[in-house]
N, C-alpha and C positions, 0 to 999 in steps of 0.2 A: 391713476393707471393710464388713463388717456394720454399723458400729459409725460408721464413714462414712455409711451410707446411712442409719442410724436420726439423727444428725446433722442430715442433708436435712431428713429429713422431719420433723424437728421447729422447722425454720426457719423450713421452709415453713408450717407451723402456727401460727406465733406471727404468721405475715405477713399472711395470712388475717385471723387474730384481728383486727391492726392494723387491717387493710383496711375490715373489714365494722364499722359505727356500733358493735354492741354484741356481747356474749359471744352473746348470746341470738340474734343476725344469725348469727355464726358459724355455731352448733349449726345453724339450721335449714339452714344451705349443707350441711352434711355428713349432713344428718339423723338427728341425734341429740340426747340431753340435753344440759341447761346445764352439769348439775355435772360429765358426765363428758367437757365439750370438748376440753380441754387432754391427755387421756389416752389415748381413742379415736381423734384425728387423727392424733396425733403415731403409735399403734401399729398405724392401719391403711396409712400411708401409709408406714412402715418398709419393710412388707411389697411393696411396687409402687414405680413411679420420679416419684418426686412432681413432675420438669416436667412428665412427660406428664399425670399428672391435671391438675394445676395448666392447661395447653394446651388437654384436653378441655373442662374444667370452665368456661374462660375463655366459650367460644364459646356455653357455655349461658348461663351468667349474660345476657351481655348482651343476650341476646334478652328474658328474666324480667324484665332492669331498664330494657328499654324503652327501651336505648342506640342511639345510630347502630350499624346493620352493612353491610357489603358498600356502602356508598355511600349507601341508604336506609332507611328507619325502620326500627324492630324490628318483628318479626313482630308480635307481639300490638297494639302500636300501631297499624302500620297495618292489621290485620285491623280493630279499632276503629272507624277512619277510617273504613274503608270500608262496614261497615256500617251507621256515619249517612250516606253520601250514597246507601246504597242506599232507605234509609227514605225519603230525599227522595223516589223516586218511587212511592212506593206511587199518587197519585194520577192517576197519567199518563190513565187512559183518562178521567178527568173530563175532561180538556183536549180529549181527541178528541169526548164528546160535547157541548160545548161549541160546536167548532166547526162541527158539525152543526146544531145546533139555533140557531146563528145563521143558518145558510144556507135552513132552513127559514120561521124567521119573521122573519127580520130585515128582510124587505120593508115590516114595519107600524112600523119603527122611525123616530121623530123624530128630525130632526139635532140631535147634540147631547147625545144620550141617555145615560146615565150606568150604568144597567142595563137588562137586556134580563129581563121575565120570561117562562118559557114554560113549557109540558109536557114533562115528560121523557118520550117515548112508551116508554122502555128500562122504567121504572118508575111510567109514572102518578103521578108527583109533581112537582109547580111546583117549578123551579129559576129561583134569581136570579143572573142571569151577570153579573158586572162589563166593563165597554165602558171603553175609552180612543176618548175624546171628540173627540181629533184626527182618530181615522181611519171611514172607511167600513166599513157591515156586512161588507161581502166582506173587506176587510184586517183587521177585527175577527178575521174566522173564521181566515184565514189565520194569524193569528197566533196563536190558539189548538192549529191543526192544525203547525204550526211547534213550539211548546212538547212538545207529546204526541209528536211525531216525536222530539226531542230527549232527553226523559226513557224514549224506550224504548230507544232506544240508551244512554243511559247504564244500563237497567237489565241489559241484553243483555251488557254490557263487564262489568258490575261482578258479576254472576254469576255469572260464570264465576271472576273475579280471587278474588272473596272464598272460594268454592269452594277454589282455590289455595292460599290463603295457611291458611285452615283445616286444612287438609292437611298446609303447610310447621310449623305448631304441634303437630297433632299429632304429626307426626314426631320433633321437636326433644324435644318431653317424651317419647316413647318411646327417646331416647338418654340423656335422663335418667335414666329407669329402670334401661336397662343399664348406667349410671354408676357407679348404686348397687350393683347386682347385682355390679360387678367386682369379681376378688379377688387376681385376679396380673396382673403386667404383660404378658402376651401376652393377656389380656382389653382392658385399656386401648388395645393396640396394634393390637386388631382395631377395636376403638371407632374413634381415631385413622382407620384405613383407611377405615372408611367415611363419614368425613366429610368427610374428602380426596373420596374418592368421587360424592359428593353436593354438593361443593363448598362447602360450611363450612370446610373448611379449604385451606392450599395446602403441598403437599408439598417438602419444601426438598430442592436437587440433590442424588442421589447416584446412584452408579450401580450401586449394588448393588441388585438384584431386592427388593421385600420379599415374605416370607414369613412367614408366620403360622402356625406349627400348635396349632390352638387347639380343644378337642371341646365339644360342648352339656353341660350336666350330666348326671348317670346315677344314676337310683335305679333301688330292687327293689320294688315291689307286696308288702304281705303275702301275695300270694295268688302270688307269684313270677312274673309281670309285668314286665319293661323296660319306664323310664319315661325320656323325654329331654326334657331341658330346654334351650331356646336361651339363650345369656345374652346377646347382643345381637340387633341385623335381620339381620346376616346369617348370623348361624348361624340364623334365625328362616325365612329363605329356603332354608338350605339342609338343613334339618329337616325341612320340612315338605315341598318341592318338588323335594326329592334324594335323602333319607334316606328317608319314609313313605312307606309303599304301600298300595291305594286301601282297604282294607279297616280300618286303624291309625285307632285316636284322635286326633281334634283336639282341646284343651281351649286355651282364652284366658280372661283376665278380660273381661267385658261392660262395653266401651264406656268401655276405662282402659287407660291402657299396660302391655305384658306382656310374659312370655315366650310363644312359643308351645309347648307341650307333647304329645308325644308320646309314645300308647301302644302298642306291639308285641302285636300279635294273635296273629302267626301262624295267621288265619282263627280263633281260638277267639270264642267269647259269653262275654267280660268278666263279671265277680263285680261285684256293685254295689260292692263293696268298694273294689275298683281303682277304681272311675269315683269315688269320693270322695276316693280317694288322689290323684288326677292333677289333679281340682279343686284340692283345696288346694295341689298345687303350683303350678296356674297363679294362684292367691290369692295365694300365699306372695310367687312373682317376677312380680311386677305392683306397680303405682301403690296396690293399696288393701292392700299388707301389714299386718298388724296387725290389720285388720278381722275381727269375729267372723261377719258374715254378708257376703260377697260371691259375687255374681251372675258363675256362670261359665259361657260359651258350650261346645258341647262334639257334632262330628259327625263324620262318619268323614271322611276326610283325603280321599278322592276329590269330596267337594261344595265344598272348599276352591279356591277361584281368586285368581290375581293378574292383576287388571289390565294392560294394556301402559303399559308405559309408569310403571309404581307405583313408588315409592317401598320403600325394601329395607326387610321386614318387616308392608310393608302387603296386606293380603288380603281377599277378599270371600267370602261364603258366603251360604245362605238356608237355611231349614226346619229350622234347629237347635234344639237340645234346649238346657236349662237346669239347672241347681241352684244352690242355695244353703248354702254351705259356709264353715267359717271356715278362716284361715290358716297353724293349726297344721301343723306338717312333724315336728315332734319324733319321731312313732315311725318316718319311713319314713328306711330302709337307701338311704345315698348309694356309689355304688359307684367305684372310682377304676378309670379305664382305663389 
């Protein structure tokens, strides 16, 4: 059976390979080197049920390659889009004092007139308004106070949407992270669920209940400390909003997808030791592994909120503390529960 599944997953390995233009496409789909492609896939993917990565992993790519999803563009495309038509209105209130400043002096205007010049009383400085020749001052103005009505309403839609779709990106890279982070198949399975969840994926008939018993990570503080780690959002939800109590450590990486990390107080005043040790775990499993200096948030778990309505894993806070730490884990004691 073993021997089957290491089979899978070396199929599924060579299929990838095919798939993506070059070796080097490949490597960076799994994140890892060129020379050790062919070795690392095939022995991390032994270990877990390679349709389900291969299912997980599908939904992400093609948001990355800016493919059709769910019916319309990919996320980062149309975040894209939307961005240039929100730039279009940076100009909107020009239009509204436009059409003011026609109704003010457009009485001294020639039929016929091609520009209007006047004082911008807003700023003391002569503006030249361009006139469409057809029409009268009044429907000049009007039609400028028509344009400015029109681009504040697209700025009012689009701020909100781009808002959204900003959101819908970060989220999707922080399922990536937990992609990475996964290491057995009831991590993938939790993955899987909540994108069902969220609705990236669609769940196929069965009638069996799913369950998942699946725990955060678990280290020791050299200073003997309980440390937890989420390895996706909703152990990231359920860590921080189920498990911590109000006095416990929060640490995240700054403004990169992560785990969120949790310290066990039991009401003591932490060893700075520990607050380095928890950093580099939330360094370690986050977007900037590998990095020698990253930026990690880090406040007690009661300043921690989620939003109504948020996205699994998403959280807000203020007045937090910082440091700057690298991603080494090497010396800290992983604990199996």
């Amino acid at each position: 059976m073993k021997q089957q599944t290491r089979e899978r997953a070396i199929i599924l390995g060579e299929y990838i390979l095919e798939q993506q233009a070059t070796v080097r496409a490949a490597a960076e789909w799994f994140g890892i080197s060129k020379s050790t492609v062919h070795k690392d896939v095939s022995e991390r993917l032994s270990d877990l049920d390679p349709h389900l990565y291969a299912g997980v992993k599908m939904i992400l790519e093609k948001n990355k390659q800016e493919r059709h999803i769910r019916g319309g563009l990919a996320t980062r495309k149309k975040y894209a889009l939307q961005m240039r038509q929100l730039s279009d209105t940076e100009d909107r209130d020009k239009y509204k004092v436009y059409g003011e400043l026609i109704h003010t002096y457009g009485y001294n205007l020639e039929p016929g007139a091609k520009v209007l010049e006047a004082l911008n009383y807003y700023n003391n400085e002569i503006v030249k308004i361009p006139l469409d020749t057809t029409k009268t001052p009044l429907e000049n103005a009007q039609r400028y106070f028509e344009k400015y009505n029109k681009q504040k309403r697209t700025f009012e839609a689009l701020s909100e949407l781009t808002e959204e779709t900003k959101e819908d990106i970060t989220y999707l890279e922080s399922v990536s992270t937990a992609l990475d982070i996964a290491l057995s198949e009831e991590d993938l399975a939790e993955i899987k669920e909540e994108l069902i969840h969220s609705g990236y994926m669609r769940r196929k008939f069965t009638k069996k209940k799913v369950k998942i018993k699946n725990k955060p990570l678990h280290y020791l503080s050299s200073d003997g400390y309980h440390i937890y780690v989420g390895k996706n959002n909703l152990q990231n939800d359920w860590l921080t909003f189920e498990f911590a109590v109000g006095n416990d450590w929060w640490f995240h990486a700054k403004n990169t997808p992560g785990s969120h990390v949790v310290v066990r107080t039991n009401g003591d005043e932490l060893p700075d030791r520990t607050f380095e040790e928890a950093g580099r775990l939330a360094a370690y499993y986050s977007k900037a592994r590998g990095g020698e200096k990253v930026e990690i948030d880090y406040i007690e778990k009661k300043h921690v909120k989620k939003p109504k309505g948020a996205k699994p894993g998403f959280v807000v806070y203020y007045t937090n503390y910082s440091l700057i730490i690298d991603s080494d884990i090497g010396d800290l004691k992983e604990i199996s529960d």
